[in-house]
C-alpha positions as CSV (number, residue, x, y, z in Angstrom):
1,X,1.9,-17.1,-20.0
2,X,0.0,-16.6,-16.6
3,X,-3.5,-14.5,-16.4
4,X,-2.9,-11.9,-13.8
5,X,-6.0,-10.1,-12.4
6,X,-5.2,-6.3,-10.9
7,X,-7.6,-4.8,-8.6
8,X,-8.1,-1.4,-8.2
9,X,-6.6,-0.3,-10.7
10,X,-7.4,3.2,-10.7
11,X,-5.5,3.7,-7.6
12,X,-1.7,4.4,-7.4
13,X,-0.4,1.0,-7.1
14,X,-3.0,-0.5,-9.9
15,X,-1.9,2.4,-12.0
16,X,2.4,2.0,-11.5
17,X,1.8,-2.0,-12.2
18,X,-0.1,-0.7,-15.6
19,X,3.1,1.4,-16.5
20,X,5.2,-1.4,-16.2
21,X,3.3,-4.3,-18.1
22,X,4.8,-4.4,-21.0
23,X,8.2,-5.3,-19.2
24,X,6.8,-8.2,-17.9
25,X,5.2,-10.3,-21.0
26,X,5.3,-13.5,-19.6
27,X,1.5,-12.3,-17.8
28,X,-1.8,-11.4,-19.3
29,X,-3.2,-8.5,-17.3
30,X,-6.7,-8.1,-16.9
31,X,-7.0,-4.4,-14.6
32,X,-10.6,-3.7,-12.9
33,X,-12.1,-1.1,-10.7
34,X,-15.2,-1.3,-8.9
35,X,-17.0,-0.3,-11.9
36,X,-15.6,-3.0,-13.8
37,X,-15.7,-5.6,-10.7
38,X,-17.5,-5.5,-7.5
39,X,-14.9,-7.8,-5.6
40,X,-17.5,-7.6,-2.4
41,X,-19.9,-9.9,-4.5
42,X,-18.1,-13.5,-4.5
43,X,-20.3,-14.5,-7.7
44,X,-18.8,-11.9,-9.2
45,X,-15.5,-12.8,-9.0
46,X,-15.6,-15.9,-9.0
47,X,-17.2,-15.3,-12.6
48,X,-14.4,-13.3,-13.6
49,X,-11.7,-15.2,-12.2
50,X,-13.3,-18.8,-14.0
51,X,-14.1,-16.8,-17.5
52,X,-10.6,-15.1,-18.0
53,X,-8.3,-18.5,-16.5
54,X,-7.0,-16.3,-13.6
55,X,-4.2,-17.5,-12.4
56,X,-2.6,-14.8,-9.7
57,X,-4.9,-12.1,-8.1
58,X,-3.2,-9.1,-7.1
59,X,-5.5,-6.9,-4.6
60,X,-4.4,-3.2,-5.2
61,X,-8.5,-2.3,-4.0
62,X,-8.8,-0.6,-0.7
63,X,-10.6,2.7,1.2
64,X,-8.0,4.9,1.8
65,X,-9.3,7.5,3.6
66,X,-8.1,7.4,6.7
67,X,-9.7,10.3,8.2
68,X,-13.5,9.6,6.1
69,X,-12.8,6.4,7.6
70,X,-14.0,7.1,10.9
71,X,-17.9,7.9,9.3
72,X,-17.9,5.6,6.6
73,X,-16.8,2.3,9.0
74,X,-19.3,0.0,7.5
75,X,-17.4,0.9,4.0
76,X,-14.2,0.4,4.9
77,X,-15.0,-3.0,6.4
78,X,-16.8,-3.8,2.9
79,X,-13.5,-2.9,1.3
80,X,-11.2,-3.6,3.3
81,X,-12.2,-6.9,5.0
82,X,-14.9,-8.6,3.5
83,X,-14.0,-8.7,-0.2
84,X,-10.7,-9.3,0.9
85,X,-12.4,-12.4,2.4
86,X,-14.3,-13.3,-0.7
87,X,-10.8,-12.9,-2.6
88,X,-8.6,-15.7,-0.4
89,X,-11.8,-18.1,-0.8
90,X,-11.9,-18.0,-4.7
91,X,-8.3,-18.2,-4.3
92,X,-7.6,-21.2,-2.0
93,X,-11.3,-23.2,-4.0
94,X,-9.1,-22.2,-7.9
95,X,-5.7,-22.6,-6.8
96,X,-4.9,-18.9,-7.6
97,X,-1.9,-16.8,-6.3
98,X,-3.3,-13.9,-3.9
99,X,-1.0,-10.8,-3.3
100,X,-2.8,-8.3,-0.7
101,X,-1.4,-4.9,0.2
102,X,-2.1,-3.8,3.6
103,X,-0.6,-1.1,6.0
104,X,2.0,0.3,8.5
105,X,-1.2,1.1,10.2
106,X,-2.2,-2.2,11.7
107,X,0.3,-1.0,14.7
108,X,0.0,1.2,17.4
109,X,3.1,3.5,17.2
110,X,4.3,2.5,20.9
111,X,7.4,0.6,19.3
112,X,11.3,2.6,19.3
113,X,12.3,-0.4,16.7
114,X,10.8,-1.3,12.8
115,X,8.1,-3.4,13.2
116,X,8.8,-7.2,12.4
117,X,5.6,-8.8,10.8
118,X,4.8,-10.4,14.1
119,X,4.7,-7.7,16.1
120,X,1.4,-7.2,18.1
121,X,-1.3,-5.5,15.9
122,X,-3.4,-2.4,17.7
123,X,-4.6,0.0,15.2
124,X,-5.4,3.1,16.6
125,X,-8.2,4.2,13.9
126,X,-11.5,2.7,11.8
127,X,-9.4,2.4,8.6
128,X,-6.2,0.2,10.8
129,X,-9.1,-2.0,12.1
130,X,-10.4,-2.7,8.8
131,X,-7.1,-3.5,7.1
132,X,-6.1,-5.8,9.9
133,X,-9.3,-7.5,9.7
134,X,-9.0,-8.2,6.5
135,X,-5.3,-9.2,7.0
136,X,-6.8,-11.8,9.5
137,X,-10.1,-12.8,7.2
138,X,-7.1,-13.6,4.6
139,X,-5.1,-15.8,6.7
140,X,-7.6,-17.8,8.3
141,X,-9.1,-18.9,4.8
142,X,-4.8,-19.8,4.4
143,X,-4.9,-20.0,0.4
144,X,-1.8,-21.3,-0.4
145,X,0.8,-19.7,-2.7
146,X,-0.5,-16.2,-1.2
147,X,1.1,-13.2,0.9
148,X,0.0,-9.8,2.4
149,X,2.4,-7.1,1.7
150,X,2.2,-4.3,4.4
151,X,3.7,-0.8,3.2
152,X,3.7,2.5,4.6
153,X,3.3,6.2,3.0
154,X,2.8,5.6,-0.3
155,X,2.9,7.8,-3.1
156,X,3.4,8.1,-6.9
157,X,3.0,10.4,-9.9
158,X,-0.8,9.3,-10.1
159,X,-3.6,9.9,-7.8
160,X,-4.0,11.9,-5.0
161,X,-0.9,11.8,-2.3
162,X,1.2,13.6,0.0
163,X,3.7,14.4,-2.5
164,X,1.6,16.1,-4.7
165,X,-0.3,17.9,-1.7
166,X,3.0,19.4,-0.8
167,X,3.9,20.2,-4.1
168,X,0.7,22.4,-4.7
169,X,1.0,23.5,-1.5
170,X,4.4,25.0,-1.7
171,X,3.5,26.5,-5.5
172,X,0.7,28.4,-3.4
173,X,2.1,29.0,-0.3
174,X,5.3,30.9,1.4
175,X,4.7,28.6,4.2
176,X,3.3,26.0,5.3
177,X,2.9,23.7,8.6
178,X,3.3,19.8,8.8
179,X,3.9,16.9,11.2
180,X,7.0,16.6,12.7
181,X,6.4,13.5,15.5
182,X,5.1,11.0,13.0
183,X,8.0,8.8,11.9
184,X,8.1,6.3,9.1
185,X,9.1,5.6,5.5
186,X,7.6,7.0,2.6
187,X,7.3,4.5,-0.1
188,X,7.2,4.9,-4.0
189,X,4.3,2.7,-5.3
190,X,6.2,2.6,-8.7
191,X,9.0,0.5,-6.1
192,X,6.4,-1.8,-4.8
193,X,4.6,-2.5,-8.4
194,X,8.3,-3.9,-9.7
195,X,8.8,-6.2,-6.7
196,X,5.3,-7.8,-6.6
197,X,5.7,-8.6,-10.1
198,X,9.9,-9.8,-9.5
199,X,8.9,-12.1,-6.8
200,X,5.2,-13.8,-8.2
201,X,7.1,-16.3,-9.5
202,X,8.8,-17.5,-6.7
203,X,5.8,-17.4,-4.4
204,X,5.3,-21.3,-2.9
205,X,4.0,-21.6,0.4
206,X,1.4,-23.5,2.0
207,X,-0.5,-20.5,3.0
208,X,-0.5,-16.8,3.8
209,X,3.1,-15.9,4.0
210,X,3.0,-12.3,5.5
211,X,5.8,-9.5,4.6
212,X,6.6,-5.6,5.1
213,X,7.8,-4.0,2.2
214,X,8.9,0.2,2.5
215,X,11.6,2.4,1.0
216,X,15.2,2.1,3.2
217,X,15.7,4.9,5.9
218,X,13.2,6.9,7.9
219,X,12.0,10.4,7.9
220,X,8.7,13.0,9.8
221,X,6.2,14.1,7.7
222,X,7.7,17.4,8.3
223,X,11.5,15.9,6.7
224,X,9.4,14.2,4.2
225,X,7.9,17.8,3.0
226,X,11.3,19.2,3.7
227,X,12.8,16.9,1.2
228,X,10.0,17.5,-1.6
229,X,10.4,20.8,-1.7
230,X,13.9,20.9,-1.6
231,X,14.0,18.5,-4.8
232,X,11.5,20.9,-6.3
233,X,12.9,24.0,-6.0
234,X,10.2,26.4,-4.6
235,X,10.6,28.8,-2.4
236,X,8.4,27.8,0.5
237,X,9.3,27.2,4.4
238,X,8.1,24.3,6.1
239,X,7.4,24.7,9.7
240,X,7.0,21.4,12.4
241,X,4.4,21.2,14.4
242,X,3.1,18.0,16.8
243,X,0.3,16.1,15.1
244,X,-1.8,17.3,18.2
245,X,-2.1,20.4,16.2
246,X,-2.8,18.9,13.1
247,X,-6.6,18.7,12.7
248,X,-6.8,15.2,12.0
249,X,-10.7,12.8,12.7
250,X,-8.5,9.7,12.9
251,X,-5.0,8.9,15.2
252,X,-2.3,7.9,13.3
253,X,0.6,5.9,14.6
254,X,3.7,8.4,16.4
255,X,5.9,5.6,14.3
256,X,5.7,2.7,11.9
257,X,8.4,2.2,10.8
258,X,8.8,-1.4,8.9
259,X,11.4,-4.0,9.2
260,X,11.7,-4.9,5.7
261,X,14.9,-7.8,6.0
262,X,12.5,-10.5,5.4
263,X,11.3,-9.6,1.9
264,X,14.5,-8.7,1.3
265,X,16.7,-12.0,2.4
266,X,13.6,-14.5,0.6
267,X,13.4,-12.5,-2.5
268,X,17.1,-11.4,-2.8
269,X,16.2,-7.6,-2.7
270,X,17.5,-4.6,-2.9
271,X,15.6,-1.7,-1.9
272,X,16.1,1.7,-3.0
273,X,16.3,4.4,-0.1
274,X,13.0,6.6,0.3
275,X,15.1,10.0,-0.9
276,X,16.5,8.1,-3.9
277,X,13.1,7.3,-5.2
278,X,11.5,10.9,-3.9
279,X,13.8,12.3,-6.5
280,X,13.0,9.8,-9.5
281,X,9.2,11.1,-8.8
282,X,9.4,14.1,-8.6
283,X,11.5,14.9,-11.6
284,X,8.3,12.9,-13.2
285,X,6.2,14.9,-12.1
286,X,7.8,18.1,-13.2
């Protein structure tokens, strides 16, 4: 039995792992928000993580808005970087498992193939910078037995996403207009959750071992919405238009589209394509 320490909880990733504890018994889980732990205070954490014999640290915390982002930069460093920072050196001084999630937006968009995780990094907005940092804070400190999981689009049946804007959305509306030159995967966090806690076990490594992880297939923003309202049957037409259109503070990548073999091959994976687990959500969420 293992004493596993969840991060943001409140958030959709925190929240999936919390539906699915009970399949995996052989952890403890202890699940925090920033009202319950301030992971940008080392003390802190290191407090929590001595006190409750933590064993793996999985780091769901983040800012998330992208566009906010670009006014709150200061923030989204604090979140994004610096406790991430705090995190890998409790981690490599207690000989605890880190698992980080970071983004499809540590890269540029310039690519016309899935990005390996070496590509070249060059976010193109405040909350991409911050992410990467703390991608790079992480694997400079090197704690061993740890990995950063980059993923792209994600949604779920909790929290605020896309999937639930566009649901509303096409409830309320006989149209609507969404991006149609933005290409990448959508990815169910509930998918995500299962495989972080599938492949915790089998995490050895002398450091930061660094891996992308995103529904199969690729889609718009526009085929995305397409497909969501499709699946839930209102009557409501989607129309493309170029993100230059889209009033929109922060640039977003034109495509990010992961490579995912190497989680795949190490772990023995198979992962579900993006439409596959669309429909499992949104047959939730009816």
């Amino acid at each position: 039995m293992s004493n596993l320490l969840v991060t943001g909880s409140k958030g959709q990733l925190g929240l999936e792992l919390a539906s699915i504890e009970s399949n995996f018994l052989n952890y403890t889980f202890f699940f925090t928000d920033k009202s319950l732990l301030n992971i940008t205070n080392f003390k802190e954490v290191e407090k929590f993580v001595l006190n409750n014999e933590i064993a793996i640290i999985i780091n769901c915390a983040a800012y998330t808005n992208v566009d906010l982002a670009e006014d709150e930069s200061n923030l989204a460093n604090e979140i994004n970087h610096l406790a991430v920072q705090n995190l890998a050196k409790i981690a490599k001084k207690h000989c605890v498992k880190l698992i980080h999630i970071s983004t499809d937006y540590v890269f540029d968009g310039a690519s016309k193939t899935p990005y390996l995780e070496n590509a070249v990094t060059n976010p193109q907005n405040v909350y991409g910078v911050s992410k990467l940092k703390g991608e790079k804070a992480m694997l400079a400190v090197n704690p061993a037995n740890s990995i950063v999981v980059r993923t792209s689009w994600l949604y779920s049946r909790f929290g605020k996403n896309f999937v639930k804007t566009i649901l509303k959305l096409s409830k309320e509306n006989d149209n609507i207009s969404v991006v149609s030159d933005q290409i990448g995967s959508p990815t169910n966090a509930h998918d995500l959750a299962k495989t972080i806690l599938q492949i915790i076990p089998f995490l050895k490594s002398e450091g930061v071992e660094l891996y992308h992880y995103a529904n199969k297939g690729e889609c718009s923003w526009f085929q995305f919405a397409e497909e969501i309202i499709k699946l839930s049957k209102n009557n409501c037409l989607v129309e493309p238009i170029p993100a230059s259109e889209f009033n929109s503070k922060a640039k977003r990548p034109n495509f990010s589209l992961l490579n995912t073999e190497k989680i795949e091959q190490k772990f023995k994976l198979k992962i579900p394509h993006w439409k596959v687990s669309l429909k499992k959500c949104v047959e939730q969420l009816k």
